[in-house]
C-alpha positions in Angstrom: 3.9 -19.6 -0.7 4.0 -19.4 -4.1 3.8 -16.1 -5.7 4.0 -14.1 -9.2 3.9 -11.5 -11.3 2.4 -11.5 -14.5 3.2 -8.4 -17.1 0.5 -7.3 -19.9 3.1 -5.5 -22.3 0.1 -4.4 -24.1 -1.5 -2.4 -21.0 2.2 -2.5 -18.7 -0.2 -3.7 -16.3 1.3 -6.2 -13.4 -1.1 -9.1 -12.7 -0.8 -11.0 -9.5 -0.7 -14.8 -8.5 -0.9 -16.1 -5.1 -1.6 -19.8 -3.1 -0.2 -20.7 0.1 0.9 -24.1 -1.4 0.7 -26.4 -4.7 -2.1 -28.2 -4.8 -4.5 -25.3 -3.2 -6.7 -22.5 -3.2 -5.1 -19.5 -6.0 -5.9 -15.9 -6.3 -5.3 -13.5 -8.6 -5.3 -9.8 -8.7 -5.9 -7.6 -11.6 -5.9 -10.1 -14.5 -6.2 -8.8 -18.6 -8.7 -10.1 -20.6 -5.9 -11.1 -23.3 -4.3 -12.8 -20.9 -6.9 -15.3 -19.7 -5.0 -18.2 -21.5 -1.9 -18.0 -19.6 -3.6 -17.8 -16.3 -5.3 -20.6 -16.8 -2.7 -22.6 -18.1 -0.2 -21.5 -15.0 -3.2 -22.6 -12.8 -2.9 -25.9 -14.4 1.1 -26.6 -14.4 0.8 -25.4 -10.4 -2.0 -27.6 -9.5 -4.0 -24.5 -8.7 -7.7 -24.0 -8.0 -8.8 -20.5 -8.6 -11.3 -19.3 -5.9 -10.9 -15.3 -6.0 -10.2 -12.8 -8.4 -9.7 -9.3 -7.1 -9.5 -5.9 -9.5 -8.2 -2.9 -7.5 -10.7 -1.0 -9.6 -12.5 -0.2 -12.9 -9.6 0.0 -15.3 -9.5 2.3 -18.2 -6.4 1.1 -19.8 -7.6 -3.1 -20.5 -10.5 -5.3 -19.9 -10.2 -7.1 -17.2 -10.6 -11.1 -17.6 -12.8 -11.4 -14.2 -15.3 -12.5 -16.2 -14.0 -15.0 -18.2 -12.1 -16.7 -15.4 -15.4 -16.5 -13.4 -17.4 -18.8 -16.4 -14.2 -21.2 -16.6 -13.6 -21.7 -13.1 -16.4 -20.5 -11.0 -14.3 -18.5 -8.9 -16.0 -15.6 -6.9 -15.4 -11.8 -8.2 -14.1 -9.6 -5.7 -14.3 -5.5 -5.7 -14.2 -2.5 -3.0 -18.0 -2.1 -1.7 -17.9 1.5 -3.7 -17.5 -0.2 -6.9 -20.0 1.0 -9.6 -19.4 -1.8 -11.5 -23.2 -3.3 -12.3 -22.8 -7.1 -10.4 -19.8 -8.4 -8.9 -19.9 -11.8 -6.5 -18.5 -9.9 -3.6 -17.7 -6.3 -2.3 -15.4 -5.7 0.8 -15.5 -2.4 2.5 -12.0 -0.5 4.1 -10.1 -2.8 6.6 -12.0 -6.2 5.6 -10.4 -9.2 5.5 -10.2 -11.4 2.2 -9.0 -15.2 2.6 -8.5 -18.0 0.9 -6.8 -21.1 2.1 -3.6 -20.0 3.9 -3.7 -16.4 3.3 -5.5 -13.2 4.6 -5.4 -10.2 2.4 -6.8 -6.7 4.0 -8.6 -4.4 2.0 -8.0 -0.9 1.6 -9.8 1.8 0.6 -7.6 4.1 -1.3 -9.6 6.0 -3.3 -7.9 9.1 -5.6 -7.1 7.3 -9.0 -10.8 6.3 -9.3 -13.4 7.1 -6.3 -13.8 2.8 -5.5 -9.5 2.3 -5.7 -8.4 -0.1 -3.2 -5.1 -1.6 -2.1 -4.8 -5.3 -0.9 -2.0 -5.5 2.3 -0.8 -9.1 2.9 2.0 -9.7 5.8 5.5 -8.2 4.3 3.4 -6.6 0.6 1.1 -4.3 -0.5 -1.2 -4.2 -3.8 -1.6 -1.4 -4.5 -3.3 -0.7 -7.8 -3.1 2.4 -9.6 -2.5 4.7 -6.4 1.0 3.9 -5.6 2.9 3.3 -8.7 7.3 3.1 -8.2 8.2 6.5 -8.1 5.0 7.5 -9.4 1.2 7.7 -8.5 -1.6 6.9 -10.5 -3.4 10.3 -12.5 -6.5 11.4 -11.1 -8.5 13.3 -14.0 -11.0 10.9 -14.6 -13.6 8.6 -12.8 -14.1 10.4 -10.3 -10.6 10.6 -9.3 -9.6 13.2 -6.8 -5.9 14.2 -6.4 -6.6 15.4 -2.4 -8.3 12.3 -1.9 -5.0 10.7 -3.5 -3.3 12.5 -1.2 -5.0 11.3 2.1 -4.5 7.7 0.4 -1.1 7.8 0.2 0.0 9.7 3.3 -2.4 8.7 5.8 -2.6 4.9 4.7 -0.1 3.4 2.4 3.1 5.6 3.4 2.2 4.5 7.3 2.8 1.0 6.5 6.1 -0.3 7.7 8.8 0.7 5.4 10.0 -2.7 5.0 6.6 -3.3 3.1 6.7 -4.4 -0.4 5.1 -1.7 -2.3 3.5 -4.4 -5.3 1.7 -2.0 -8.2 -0.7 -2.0 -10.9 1.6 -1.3 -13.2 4.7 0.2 -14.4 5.9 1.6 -17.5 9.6 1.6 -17.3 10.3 -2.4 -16.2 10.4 -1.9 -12.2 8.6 -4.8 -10.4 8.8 -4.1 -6.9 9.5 -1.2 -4.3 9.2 -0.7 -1.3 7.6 1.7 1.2 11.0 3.3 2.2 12.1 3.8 -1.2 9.0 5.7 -2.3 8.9 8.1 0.9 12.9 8.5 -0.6 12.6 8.9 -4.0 8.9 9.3 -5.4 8.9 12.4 -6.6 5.6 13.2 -6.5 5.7 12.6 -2.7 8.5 15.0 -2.2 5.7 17.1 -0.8 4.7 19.4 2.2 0.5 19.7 1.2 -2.0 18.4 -0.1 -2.8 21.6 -2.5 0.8 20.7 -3.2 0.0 17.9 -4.6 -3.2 18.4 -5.9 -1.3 20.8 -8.2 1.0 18.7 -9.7 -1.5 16.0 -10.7 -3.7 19.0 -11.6 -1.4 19.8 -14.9 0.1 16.7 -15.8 -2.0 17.4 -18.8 -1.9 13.4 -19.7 -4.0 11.9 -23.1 -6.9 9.8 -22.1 -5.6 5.9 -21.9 -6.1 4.6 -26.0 -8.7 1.6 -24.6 -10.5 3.7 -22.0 -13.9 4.5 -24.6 -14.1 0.3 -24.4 -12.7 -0.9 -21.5 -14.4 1.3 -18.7 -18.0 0.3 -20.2 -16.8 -3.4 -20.7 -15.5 -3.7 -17.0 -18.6 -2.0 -15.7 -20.8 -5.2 -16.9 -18.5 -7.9 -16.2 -20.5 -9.6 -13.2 -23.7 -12.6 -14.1 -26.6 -9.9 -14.8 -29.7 -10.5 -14.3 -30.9 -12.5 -17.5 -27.9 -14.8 -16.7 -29.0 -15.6 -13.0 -32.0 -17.1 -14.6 -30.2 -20.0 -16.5 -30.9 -22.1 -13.5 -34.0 -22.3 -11.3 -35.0 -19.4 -9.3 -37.5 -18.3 -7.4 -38.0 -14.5 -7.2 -38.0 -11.9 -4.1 -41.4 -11.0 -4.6 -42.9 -14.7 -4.5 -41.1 -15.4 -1.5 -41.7 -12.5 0.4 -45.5 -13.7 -0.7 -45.1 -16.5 1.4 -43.2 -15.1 3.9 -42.4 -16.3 6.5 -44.2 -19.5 5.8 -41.9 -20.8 3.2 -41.7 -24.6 2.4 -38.4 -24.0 0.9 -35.0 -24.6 3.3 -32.9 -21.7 2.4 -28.6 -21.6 2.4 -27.0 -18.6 2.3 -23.2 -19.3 0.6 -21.8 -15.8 1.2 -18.6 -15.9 3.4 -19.0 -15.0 7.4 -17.7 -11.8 7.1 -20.3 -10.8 4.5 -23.1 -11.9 6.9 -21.7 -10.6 10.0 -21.4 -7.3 8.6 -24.7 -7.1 6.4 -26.9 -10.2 8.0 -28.5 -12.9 6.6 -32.3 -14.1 6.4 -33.7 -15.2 9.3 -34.0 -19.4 9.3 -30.7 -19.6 6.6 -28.4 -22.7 7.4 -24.8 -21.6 6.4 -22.7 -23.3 3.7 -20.0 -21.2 2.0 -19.6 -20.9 -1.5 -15.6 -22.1 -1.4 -16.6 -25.7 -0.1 -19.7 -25.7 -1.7 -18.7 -28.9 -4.3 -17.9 -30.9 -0.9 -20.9 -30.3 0.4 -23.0 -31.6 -2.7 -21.1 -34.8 -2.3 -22.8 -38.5 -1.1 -21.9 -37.4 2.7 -22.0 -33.5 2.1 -24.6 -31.6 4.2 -26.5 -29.9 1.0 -27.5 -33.8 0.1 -28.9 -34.5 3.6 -31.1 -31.8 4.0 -32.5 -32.2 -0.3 -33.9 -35.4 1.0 -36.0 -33.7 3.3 -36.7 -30.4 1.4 -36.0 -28.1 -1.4 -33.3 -25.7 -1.1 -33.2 -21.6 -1.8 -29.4 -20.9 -2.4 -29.2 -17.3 -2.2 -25.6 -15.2 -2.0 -25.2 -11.1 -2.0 -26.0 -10.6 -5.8 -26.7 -13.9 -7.5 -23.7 -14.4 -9.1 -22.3 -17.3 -6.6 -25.6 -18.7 -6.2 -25.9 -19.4 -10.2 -22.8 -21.0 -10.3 -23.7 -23.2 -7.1 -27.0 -24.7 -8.8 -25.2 -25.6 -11.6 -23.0 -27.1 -9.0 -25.2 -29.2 -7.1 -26.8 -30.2 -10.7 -23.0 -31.9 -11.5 -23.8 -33.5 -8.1 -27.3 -34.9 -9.5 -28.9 -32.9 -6.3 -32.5 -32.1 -7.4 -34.9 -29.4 -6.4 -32.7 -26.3 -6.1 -33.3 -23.2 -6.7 -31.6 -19.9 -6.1 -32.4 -16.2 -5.5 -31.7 -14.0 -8.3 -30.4 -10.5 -7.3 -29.3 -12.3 -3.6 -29.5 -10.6 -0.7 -28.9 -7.1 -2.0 -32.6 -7.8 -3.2 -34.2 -8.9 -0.2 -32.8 -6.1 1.8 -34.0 -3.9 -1.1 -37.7 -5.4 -1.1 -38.2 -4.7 2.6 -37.3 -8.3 4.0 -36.7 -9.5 7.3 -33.0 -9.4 8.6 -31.4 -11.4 11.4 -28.2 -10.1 12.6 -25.3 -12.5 12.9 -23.1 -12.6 15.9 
């Protein structure tokens, strides 16, 4: 596997890098807007293809660079379902899996810093954000943070994990990189414990300045997703004018959204499946989204409209013709009133 850890001196924030091999599909997790550059450039020296980008949550402390590594690479924007964050490609509720070729992340919903914190587990490692710092644990006086909801976080999720676990965080201030599970029930001393109003009092009166960014970069990182004057750079076709024609619609639609998105919210009934991550293959001479253009337009629709943007200008690359795609996704449709199939 190839893995690492990136450091914003700036912010002390720890950025993450992961593949299963060279050559392959990369993640990253928490990246700085600053540091776009350097990402991009590693991505290049390691033969990388960026596919996901995950932020733990809405930072106060730097602006994230989800959005600019979404325009240069096209990869898909990932954050907790309870994000309030106004697009973002895709949200993953508590216990979901995330993949990309090779490896399985598992969301967690660890909510206590902010009110959408989540932690990423993945085999012998945890991500953990801003809720489980090296003998430390992220404040809770802002964003709807909540130090008994902290609490719950961190002794009924994270500090049940093996101890073995790698404890990964969002950031650190005095040069530690990595802990461990173990090490923080040891010697975290804001775990050193017996109650939650124990601990709600000690975060309570830390008494800490607000971060020097946080006026810009909560605002910034709330509109980093393709909103809704971007989605219509490309063809569309809008909820209301299909629903019009519903369900006598000449158009064939694809949903893109991965399997676990649709198994969990649906899909529209009469979609053919085609996920976003292989979507380029299928555009190609003997891809499946070129077969079925000869015989009739195609509605590309994904949860928000974000991926579905980015797969029209695709399939234009691809000299496909008559595409459209559904600006606000899925999320739309439900919100219209539109007919939902579920999916085994």
């Amino acid at each position: 596997m190839i893995f690492r850890q990136l450091f914003d001196k700036t912010s002390c924030t720890y950025t993450y890098l992961m593949a299963s091999r060279s050559g392959g599909e990369a993640l990253l997790i928490d990246p700085v807007l600053e540091q776009t550059g350097r990402y991009l450039k590693l991505l290049e020296e390691l033969d990388l293809k960026l596919v996901k980008v995950i932020d733990t949550h809405i930072h106060a402390d730097h602006v994230s660079a989800m959005g600019k590594l979404r325009d240069a690479t096209r990869c898909v924007t990932v954050m907790g379902e309870q994000s309030p964050t106004e697009v973002v490609s895709m949200r993953v509720g508590d216990n979901e899996k995330l993949t990309i070729e090779g490896l399985t992340l598992r969301a967690l919903h660890t909510p206590g810093h902010t009110s959408e914190s989540y932690s990423f587990l993945m085999d012998d490692r945890v991500f953990t954000g801003d809720t489980l710092l090296i003998r430390g644990t992220g404040r809770t006086d802002f964003q709807n943070g909540d130090p008994y909801d902290q609490y719950h976080s961190l002794f009924e999720r994270l500090l049940k994990l093996p101890e073995q676990t790698f404890v990964y965080p969002g950031h650190d201030y005095k040069g530690d990189t990595v802990s461990t599970i173990a090490e923080e029930k040891a010697y975290n001393p804001r775990l050193n414990v017996s109650s939650a109003e124990e601990y709600a009092e000690i975060m309570n009166n830390l008494n800490l300045p607000n971060p020097k960014m946080m006026d810009v970069a909560v605002p910034e990182n709330l509109k980093l997703g393709l909103r809704m004057e971007a989605q219509h750079r490309v063809p569309s076709v809008e909820v209301d004018a299909l629903l019009a024609d519903w369900p006598n619609v000449q158009m064939q639609l694809v949903d893109i959204r991965e399997e676990s998105e649709r198994r969990r919210d649906g899909a529209i009934p009469g979609s053919i499946h085609l996920p976003y991550g292989r979507f380029a293959s299928h555009c190609s001479d003997a891809g499946t989204l070129r077969s079925l253009n000869r015989n009739a337009d195609l509605l590309i629709y994904c949860a928000v409209g974000e991926r579905s943007t980015l797969a029209v200008e695709i399939a234009n690359e691809y000299d496909l013709k008559g595409l459209a795609h559904l600006p606000g996704g899925f999320r739309a449709w439900k919100a219209a009133g539109g007919e939902i199939e579920a999916v085994d």
